[in-house]
C-alpha positions in Angstrom: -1.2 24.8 -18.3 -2.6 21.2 -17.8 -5.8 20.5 -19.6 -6.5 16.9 -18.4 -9.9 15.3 -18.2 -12.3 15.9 -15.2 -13.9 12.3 -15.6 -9.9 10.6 -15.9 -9.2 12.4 -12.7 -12.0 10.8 -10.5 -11.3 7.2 -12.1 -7.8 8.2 -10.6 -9.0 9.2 -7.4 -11.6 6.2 -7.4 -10.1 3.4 -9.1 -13.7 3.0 -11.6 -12.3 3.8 -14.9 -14.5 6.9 -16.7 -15.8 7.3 -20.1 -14.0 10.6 -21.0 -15.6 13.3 -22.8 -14.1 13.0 -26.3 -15.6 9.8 -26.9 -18.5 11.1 -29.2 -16.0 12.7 -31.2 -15.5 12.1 -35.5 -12.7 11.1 -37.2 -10.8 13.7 -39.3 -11.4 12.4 -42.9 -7.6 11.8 -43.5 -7.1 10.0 -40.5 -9.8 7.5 -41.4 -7.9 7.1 -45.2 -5.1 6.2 -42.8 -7.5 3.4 -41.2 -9.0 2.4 -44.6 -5.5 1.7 -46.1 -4.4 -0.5 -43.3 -7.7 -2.4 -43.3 -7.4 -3.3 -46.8 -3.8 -4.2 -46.4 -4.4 -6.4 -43.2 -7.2 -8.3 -45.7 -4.1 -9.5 -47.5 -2.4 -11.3 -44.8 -2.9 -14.4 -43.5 -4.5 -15.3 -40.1 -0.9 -15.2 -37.5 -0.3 -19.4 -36.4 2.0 -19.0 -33.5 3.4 -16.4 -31.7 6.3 -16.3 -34.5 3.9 -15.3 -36.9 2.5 -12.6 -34.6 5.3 -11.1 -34.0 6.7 -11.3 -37.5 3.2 -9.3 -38.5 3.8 -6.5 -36.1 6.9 -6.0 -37.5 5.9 -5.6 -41.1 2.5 -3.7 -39.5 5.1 -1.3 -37.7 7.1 -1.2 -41.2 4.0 -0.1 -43.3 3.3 2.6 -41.8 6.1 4.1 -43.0 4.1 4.4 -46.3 2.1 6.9 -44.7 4.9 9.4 -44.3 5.4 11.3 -47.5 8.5 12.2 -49.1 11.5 12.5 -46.9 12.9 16.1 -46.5 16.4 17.3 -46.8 18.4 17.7 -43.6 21.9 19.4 -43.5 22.9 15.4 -41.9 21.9 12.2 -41.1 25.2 10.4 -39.3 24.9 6.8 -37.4 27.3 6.9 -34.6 27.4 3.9 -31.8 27.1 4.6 -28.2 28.4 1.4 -25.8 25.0 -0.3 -24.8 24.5 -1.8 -21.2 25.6 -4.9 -22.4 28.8 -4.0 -24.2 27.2 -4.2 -27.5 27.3 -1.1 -30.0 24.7 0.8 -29.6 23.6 2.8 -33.2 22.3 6.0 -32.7 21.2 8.1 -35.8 21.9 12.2 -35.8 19.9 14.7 -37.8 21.0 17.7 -37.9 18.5 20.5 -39.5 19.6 22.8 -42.5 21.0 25.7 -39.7 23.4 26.2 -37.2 25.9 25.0 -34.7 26.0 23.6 -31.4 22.7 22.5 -31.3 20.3 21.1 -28.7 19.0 17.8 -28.9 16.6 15.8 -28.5 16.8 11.8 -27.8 14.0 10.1 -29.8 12.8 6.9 -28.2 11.1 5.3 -31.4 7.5 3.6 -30.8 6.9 0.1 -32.1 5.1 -1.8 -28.3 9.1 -2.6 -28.1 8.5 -5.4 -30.5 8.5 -3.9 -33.4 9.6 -0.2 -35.2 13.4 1.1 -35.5 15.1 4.3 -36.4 14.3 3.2 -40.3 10.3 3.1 -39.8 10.5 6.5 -38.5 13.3 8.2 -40.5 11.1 10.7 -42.7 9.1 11.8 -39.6 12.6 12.5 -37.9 14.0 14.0 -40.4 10.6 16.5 -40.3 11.0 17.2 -37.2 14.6 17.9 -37.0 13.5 20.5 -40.0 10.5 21.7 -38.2 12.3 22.4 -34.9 15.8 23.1 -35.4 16.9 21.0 -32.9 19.3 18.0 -33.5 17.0 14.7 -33.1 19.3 11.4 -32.4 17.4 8.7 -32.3 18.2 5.4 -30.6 18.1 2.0 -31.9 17.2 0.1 -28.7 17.0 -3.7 -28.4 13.9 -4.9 -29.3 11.8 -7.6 -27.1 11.2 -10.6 -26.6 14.7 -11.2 -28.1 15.9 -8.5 -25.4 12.8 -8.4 -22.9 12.6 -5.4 -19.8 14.5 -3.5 -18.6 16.8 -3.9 -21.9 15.2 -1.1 -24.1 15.1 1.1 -20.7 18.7 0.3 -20.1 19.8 1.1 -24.2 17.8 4.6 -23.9 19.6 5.4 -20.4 22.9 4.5 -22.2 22.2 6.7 -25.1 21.5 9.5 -22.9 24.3 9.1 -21.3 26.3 9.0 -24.5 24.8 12.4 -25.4 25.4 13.9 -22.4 29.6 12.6 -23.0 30.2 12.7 -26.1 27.3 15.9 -27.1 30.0 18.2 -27.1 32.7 16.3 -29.4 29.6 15.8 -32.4 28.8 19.3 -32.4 25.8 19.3 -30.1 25.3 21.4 -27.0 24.9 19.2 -24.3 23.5 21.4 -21.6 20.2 21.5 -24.2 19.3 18.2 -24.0 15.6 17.1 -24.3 14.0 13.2 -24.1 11.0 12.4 -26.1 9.4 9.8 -28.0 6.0 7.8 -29.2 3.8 5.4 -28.2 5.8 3.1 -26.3 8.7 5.4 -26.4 6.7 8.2 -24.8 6.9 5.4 -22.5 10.6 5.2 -22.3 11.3 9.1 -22.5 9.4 10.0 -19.3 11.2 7.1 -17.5 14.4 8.5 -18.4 13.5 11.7 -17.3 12.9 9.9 -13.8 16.0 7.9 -14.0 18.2 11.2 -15.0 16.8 12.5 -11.5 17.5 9.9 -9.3 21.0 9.2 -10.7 21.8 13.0 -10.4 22.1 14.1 -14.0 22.3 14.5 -17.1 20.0 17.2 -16.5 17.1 17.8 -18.7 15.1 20.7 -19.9 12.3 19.3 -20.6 10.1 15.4 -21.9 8.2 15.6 -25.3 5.4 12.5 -24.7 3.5 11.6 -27.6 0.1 9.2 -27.2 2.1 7.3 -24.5 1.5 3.4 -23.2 1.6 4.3 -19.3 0.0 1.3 -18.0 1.0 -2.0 -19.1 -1.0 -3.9 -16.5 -3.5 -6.6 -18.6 -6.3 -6.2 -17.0 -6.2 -2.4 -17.0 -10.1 -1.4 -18.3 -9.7 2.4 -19.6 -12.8 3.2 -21.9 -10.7 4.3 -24.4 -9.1 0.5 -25.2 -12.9 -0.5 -26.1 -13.9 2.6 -27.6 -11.1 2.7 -30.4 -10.6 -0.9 -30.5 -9.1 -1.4 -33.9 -7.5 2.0 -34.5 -4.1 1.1 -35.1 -4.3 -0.9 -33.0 -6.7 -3.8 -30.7 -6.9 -4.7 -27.3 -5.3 -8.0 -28.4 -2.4 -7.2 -30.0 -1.4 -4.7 -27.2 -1.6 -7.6 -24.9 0.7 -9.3 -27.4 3.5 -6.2 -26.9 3.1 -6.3 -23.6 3.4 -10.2 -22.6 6.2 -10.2 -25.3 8.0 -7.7 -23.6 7.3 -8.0 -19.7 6.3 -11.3 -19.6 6.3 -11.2 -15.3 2.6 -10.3 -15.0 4.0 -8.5 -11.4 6.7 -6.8 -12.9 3.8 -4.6 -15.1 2.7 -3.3 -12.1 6.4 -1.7 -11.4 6.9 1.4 -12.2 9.7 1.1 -14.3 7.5 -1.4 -16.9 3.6 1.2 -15.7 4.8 4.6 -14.8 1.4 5.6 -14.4 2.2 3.6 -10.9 4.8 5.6 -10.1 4.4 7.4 -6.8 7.5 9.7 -7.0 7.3 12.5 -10.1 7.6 15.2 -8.5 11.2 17.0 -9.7 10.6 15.8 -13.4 11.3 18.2 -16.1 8.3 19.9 -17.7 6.8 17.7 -20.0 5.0 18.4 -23.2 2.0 15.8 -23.1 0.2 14.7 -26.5 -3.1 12.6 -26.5 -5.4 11.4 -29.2 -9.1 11.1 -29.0 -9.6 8.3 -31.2 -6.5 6.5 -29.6 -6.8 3.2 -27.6 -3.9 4.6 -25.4 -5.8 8.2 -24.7 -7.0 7.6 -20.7 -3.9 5.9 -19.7 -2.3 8.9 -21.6 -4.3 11.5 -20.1 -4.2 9.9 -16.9 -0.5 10.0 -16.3 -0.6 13.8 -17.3 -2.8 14.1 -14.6 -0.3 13.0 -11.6 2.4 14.7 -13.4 0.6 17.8 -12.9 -0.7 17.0 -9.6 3.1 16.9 -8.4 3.9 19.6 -9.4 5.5 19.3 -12.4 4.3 21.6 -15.5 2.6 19.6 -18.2 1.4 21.5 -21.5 -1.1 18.8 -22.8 -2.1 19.0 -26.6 -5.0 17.2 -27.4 -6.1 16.4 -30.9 -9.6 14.9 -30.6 -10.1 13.7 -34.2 -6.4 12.2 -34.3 -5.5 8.4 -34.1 -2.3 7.0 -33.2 1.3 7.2 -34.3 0.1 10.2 -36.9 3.6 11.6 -36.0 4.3 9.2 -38.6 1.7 10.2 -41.0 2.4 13.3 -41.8 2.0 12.3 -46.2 -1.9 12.1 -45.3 -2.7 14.1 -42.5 -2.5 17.6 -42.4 -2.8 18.2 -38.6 0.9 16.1 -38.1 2.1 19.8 -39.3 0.3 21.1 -36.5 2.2 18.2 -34.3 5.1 19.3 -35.6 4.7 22.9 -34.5 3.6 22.0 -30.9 6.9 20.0 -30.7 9.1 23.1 -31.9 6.8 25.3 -30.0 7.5 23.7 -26.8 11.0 23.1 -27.6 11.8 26.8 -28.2 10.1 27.6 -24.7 12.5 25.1 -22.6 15.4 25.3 -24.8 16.4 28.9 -23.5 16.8 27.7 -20.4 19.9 26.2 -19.5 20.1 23.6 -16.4 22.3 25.0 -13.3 
């Protein structure tokens, strides 16, 4: 059942963006720990010089919060394989497999990061959680990271793993009729595209998208409340507009909806989606937004809102308690779709 917001709905229907009703919400305690202990790290490093040093610090920045993760847990497998990227390349893909069973579904893990930052190894404990909390395979892709490699190229490497899955599933022991896309932050981003792309080229079909606190408009001068509102948490308005430039540096190209898929006129035939949204997130209205003409198309959206959460607290779960309840969505929503096999 979609739960979106009545004021995010009108700004879509008007254009004037809304002030949403979580916006007088608290913080959870551990979540603002979270925020203390990046604060106090980020009063250690000095003031960024060029764009160099920028992006240098939102790689370490995407690194750190790694810390934040806890111990990892014990998995019955962690395997890199390579898949062959768009551009010939190897392409690493890492597999975890939980502690049970064969033949697995899986789901393809589009790491976050704003594309500039973040790999497989920043968010190896929290895969390795949720491969335990769900039972489900997770492989997670290692795409090409901008501006080295700027758009389409991290679409193109997370079509090409898919594709790989979809080949080769049945020869690494996974079930490939059970496949699932999902991802964070950018990579929610990259997950629902895929789930577009997978219909238009005909397949591999998919049972479902799992979206967590998703960029869906990369236009600059986008003005949802939520940027000013939680400016800071995690992240700013500036250094989003640093990811985004960095990444899609055609300011035209933003407005596609490949880079915004908030702009996207044609959803309708996606797989349901599992939607998750943070009220203390800078990305929440964009978020909430795009669950909104998901729904409106007809496709099924089950949105889980945490009101006191910030971003990326998939990755968190060392300090917060409520990434268990994350967690649990995720598996939740995996066990609902996963019993359904595509035609």
């Amino acid at each position: 059942m979609w739960r979106g917001n009545r004021t995010v709905r009108r700004a879509l229907r008007t254009g004037i963006p809304a002030r949403p009703e979580t916006s007088l919400v608290t913080i959870d305690p551990q979540a603002q720990a979270v925020l203390d202990a990046i604060a106090k790290a980020g009063r250690d490093e000095p003031q960024p010089k060029s764009d160099a040093d920028r992006l240098a610090r939102a790689r370490r920045d995407a690194a750190g919060l790694a810390r934040f993760s806890g111990e990892p847990v014990c998995v019955a497998s962690v395997t890199d394989v390579e898949a062959t990227g768009p551009d010939g390349a190897p392409l690493p893909i890492r597999l975890y497999r939980p502690a049970r069973g064969e033949d697995l579904p899986v789901l393809l893990w589009c790491h976050g990061g704003g594309a500039i930052a973040g790999s497989v190894e920043t968010h190896d404990p929290a895969l390795r959680a949720l491969a335990d909390s769900t039972g489900w395979a997770i492989a997670a892709v290692e795409y090409r990271l901008a501006p080295e490699h700027p758009f389409p190229a991290q679409h193109e490497d997370c079509m090409a793993a898919l594709g790989f899955l979809a080949a080769d599933g049945e020869r690494l022991g996974l079930d490939a009729a059970r496949l699932v896309v999902g991802g964070d932050s950018i990579g929610g981003l990259y997950a629902t595209t895929l789930a577009r792309l997978a219909r238009d080229a005909g397949g591999p079909a998919l049972l479902g998208q799992v979206i967590l606190y998703p960029n869906t408009d990369l236009r600059l001068d986008r003005d949802w409340p939520s940027l000013a509102e939680n400016e800071g948490n995690v992240m700013t308005r500036d250094s989003l507009a640093f990811e985004i430039s960095s990444t899609v540096p055609d300011a035209a190209t933003r407005a596609s909806p490949l880079a915004s898929p908030l702009l996207c006129d044609d959803l309708a035939g996606l797989p349901p989606a599992l939607l998750v949204t943070c009220g203390l997130d800078p990305l929440r209205d964009e978020g909430i937004a795009y669950g909104d003409k998901l729904a409106a198309t007809g496709v099924g959206v089950e949105h889980r809102h945490h009101p006191r959460m910030i971003h990326a607290f998939l990755q968190m779960g060392g300090w917060i308690a409520d990434t268990n309840r994350l967690q649990g969505e995720i598996a939740e929503f995996l066990s609902r779709v996963g019993v359904v096999r595509p035609a």
